[in-house]
Structures are given as structure tokens and as C-alpha cells.
N, C-alpha and C positions, 0 to 999 in steps of 0.2 A: 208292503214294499219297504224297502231298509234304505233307510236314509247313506244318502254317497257320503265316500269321507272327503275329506280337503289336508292337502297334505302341506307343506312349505316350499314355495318356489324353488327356490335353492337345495332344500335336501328332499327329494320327491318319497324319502320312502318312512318319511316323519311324521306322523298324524299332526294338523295344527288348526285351530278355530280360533284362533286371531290373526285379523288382519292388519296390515302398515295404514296408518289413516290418512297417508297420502293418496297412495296407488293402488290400495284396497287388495293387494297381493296378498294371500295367506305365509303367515312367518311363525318358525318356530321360536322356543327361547335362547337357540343362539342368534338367530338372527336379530330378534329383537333389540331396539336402540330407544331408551326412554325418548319423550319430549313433553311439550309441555301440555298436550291432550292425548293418552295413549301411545301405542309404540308404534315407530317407524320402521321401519328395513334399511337394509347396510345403503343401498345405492339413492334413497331416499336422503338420507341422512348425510351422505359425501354429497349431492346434487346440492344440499343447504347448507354447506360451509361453503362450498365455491359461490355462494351468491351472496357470502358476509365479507362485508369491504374488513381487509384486516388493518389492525392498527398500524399506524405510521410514529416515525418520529417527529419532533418537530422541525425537522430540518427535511422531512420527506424518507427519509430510508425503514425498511422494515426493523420491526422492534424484534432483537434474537435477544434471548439471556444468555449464551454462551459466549464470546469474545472470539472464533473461528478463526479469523483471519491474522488477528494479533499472536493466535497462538501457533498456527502456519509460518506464518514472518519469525517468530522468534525460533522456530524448527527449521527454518532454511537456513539462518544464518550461523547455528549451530553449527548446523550437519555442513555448510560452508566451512565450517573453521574447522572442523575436523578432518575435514578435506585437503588442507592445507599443512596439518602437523602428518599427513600421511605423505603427500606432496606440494613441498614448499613454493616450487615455481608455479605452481600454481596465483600468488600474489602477484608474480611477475607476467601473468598473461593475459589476468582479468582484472588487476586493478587499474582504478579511474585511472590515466594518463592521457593529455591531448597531443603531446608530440614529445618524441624520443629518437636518438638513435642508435642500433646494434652493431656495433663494431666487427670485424673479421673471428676475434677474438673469443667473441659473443657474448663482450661484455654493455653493459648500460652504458650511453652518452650522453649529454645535453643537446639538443633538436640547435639546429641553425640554418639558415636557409641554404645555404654551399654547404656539402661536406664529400668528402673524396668518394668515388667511385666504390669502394669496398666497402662500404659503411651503405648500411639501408632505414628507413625509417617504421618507427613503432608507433604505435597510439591510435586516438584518435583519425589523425593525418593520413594514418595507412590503411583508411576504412576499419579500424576498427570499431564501431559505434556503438557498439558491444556494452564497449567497456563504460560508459554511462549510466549504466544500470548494473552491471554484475561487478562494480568496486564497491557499492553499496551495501553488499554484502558478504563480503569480506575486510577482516580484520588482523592487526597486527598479532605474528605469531609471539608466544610466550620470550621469546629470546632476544627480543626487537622492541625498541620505540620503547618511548619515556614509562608507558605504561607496561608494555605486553599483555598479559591476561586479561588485567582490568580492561582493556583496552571494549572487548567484547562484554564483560561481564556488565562495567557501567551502561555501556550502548544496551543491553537488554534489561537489565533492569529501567532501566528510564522507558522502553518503549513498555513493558510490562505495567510498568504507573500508570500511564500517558493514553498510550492505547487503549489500553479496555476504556476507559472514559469516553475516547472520541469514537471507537466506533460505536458502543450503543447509544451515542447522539447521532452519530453521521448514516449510522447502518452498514451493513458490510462493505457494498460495491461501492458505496461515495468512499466509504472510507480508504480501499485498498486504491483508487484511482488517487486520492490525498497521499497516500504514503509515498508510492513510485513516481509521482510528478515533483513531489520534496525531493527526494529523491534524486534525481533527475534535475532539480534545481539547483542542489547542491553541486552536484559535477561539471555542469553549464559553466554556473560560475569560477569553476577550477578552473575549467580551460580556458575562457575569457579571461580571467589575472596571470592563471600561474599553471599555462600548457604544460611546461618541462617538468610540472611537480606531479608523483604518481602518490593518488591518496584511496585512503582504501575506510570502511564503516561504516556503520548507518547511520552518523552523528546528522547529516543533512536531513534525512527522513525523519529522526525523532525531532530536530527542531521544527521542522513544518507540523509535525504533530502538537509540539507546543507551540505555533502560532495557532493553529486550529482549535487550541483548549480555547487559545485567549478571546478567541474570536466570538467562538459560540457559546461564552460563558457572557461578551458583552450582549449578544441578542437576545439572551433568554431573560437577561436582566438578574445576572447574580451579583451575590456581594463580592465587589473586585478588590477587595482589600487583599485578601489569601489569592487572590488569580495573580493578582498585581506583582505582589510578594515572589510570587513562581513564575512569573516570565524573566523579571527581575534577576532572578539565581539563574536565567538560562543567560540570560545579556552579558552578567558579571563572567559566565563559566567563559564565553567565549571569547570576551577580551582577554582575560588570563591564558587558556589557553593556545590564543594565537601565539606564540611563539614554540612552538611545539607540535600543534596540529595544523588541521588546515579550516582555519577557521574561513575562510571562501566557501568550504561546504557546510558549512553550517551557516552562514548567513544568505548562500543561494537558496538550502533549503529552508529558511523562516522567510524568504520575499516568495518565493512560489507555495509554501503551506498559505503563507496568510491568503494570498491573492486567490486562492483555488477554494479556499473556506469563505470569504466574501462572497463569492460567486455564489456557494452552498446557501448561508445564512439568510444573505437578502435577495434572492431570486423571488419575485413578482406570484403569489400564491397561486394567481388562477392559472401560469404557465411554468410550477416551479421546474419540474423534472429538464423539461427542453431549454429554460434558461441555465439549470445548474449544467446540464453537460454542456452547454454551448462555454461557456463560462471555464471551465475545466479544457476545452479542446483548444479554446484560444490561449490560454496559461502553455498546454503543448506547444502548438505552433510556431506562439512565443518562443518559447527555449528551442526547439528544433530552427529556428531562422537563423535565431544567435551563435549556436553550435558551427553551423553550416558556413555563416560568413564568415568565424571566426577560423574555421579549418578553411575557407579559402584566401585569408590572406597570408595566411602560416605555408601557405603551398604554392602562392602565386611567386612566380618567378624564380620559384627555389629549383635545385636538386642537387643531383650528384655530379661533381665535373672530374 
């Protein structure tokens, strides 16, 4: 009698005599997956990584080597300003502004709460909410404003620093919900001081990014001589350039980085994930109540007579 052959699950017409020492399946040598007593099989071997807890940060986010997100953000806001040397009005549609108005003319006005019948209003004021986030990623075209070019270039090289640092502490998703809540702090703040001002950059987003260096460099317990040094050149940057920019976005967005990176750092270990998002939703809320009141006292009693 002739001994039966045994052939590979997977490829039936393989002769094989070995077996996975899990599941005692016959595998051939492609199948085969070393370990640490004999060889496994492909579905043996993905079943044993999904039950290996994978590393974390210390802040809780997954550990990536690649910077993913930093590198998307600085590809949107690119291909935003590119967007903008193709078509210009474009700055005039999507940047931050909480109230404006359009003249017959179709030219820009200063927002007041009476203004005549032919004139209608822009911004914020006019549901556009929009624009809270999508000035943030636009910048002054080459032919405009103190800087032009640089205008973007320094805004991406700083996020380019800054970024890859904090997300592979924070991890992607904390990290990208830290950017657009800075973000998003920073234009708060605009419309709260300075509605009638239409501001356009990431400067709000990269300063919440360096309050979040600063933050997470004090909990991990680094040497804050050089962190010190470097929040320092962000503090001095924005007094100097308050007169020139809009330094309300940049100090909205260092009070909402910071406060959203707190929330990150010291959330309670045994409930980190559900305190840090609870901690980041109320950071939203926050600026969403503020926005809201402020566009309803800019609207209460106004319009057109």
C-alpha cells in the first residue's frame, strides 16, 4: 500500500510534510512563516499579530515613523496657494473674515450694523462658517502683504520643524484634531477682536503646534532650557509682528494648542483616550459658543434699511 501524499492547504497541488504548529495544517515553503518553535502558516501568523497589543506613545497615540499628516497639511496648503496664483478671488471667498460688506459695486466694505438696502453682508455673519477653517489654509499671494511669498514659505517650514515632532509624540489622530482646533482658535479669536479684519495662514495652527512642543516636552520631563528658548522666539515673533499680521491668530491659536495638549498630556491613565477626546470636544464647544454669541451680537438688531 503507498503511503497518501499531503499536499498544502493553500496550494492543493504542492506536495508538503510540514506542518503550521498551530493548526497542524500542511504548508508548503511559501507558505511557511518562521517562529519561534517551527513554521506557522500565513493566517496563523496574521491571527498572532492581531493579539499583540501594539506600541503606543506616551501620550497614547500610535507610534508611525513616517510624519503622514504633517506631510498632507503641508500638501494642502500648497496646492491651496496654488490655487489662488490660478485664481485670486479665491482669498476673497475663503478667507477668515467674521463680518463684511459687498457693496453694489462689488467692492469690500467695513461691516456696521445699518448699512443701506443695496449693500449685503459677507463673513462669518452671512453663515459662512466655512471660513473658520478654510483661511487657515490660505496665504498671502506673491504681490500682497509685508511678506508675500514668505508669507507661506515661513508658515511651512515652521510647521515642517514643529510638526513631525509633535505628531510622533501625539500620533496622527490627536495630532491632526490639535492642528484644526489651533486652527480654529486662532480665527475664534479673529472674530471676537477684529470681525471686520479678513486674515488668511496657518500661523494659528503652527502656534498651537508650539504650545503642544511646549507642553509635552514639560510632561515627559525634558531639559526646558532649548524648549524655553523656542517658545520664547514664538512670543517675541508675535509681538513684533502684530502690527503687520494678525497676531489674534496666533495667540487664539497658542490658548487652544495649549489647552487641547493639557487635556492630551495629563488625562488620568486608566481612562486616557475618553478623557483626552472629552478634553479636545470641550476645547470645540468652547470656541463654537464663542463664535456663535459673537455672530449673534454683530447681527442682533442690525441690517439693511
Amino acid at each position: 500500500m503507498e503511503p497518501s501524499v499531503t499536499t498544502c492547504y493553500r496550494h492543493p497541488k504542492v506536495e508538503s510534510y510540514v506542518s503550521c504548529t498551530r493548526c497542524d495544517r500542511f504548508i508548503c515553503p511559501d507558505c511557511m512563516r518562521e517562529a519561534a518553535v517551527g513554521h506557522q502558516c500565513v493566517e496563523c501568523v496574521k491571527e498572532g499579530n492581531r493579539s499583540i497589543r501594539q506600541a503606543r506613545t506616551v501620550f497614547g497615540g500610535r507610534i508611525s515613523a513616517v510624519p503622514v499628516v504633517t506631510y498632507t497639511l503641508i500638501a494642502l496648503n500648497v496646492l491651496a496657494y496654488l490655487g489662488e496664483l490660478v485664481r485670486p478671488e479665491l482669498v476673497d471667498r475663503f478667507a477668515m473674515l467674521g463680518a463684511g460688506l459687498i457693496g453694489p459695486d462689488g467692492g469690500h466694505y467695513l461691516y456696521q450694523d445699518t448699512y443701506p438696502a443695496e449693500f449685503h453682508t459677507e463673513g462669518v455673519v452671512d453663515g459662512e462658517w466655512y471660513r473658520l477653517i478654510t483661511g487657515a489654509f490660505l496665504h498671502l499671494p506673491p504681490t500682497q502683504g509685508t511678506f508675500g511669498i514668505l508669507h507661506i514659505v515661513l508658515n511651512m517650514l515652521s510647521l515642517w520643524n514643529i510638526g513631525r515632532a509633535v505628531e510622533s509624540g501625539l500620533g496622527r489622530s490627536r495630532y491632526l484634531v490639535l492642528y484644526l482646533l489651533s486652527a480654529l482658535g486662532g480665527s475664534v479669536l479673529v472674530l471676537l477682536i477684529a470681525p471686520d479684519q479678513s486674515a488668511v495662514g496657518a500661523s494659528g495652527a503652527v502656534f498651537g503646534l508650539a504650545a503642544a512642543y511646549y507642553v509635552m516636552s514639560r510632561r515627559i520631563g525634558a531639559d526646558m532650557g532649548a524648549v524655553n528658548r523656542f517658545i520664547a522666539g514664538f512670543l517675541i515673533w508675535m509681538v513684533i509682528s502684530a502690527s503687520f499680521t494678525s497676531w489674534q491668530g496666533h495667540l487664539g491659536g497658542l490658548l487652544a494648542g495649549g489647552a487641547v495638549t493639557v487635556a492630551y498630556a495629563y488625562a488620568p491613565r486608566n481612562r486616557r483616550t475618553l478623557a483626552q477626546a472629552a478634553g479636545a470636544v470641550a476645547v470645540l464647544v468652547l470656541l463654537v459658543a464663542l463664535a456663535v454669541l459673537k455672530v449673534s451680537q454683530l447681527t442682533g438688531g442690525g441690517g439693511a434699511v
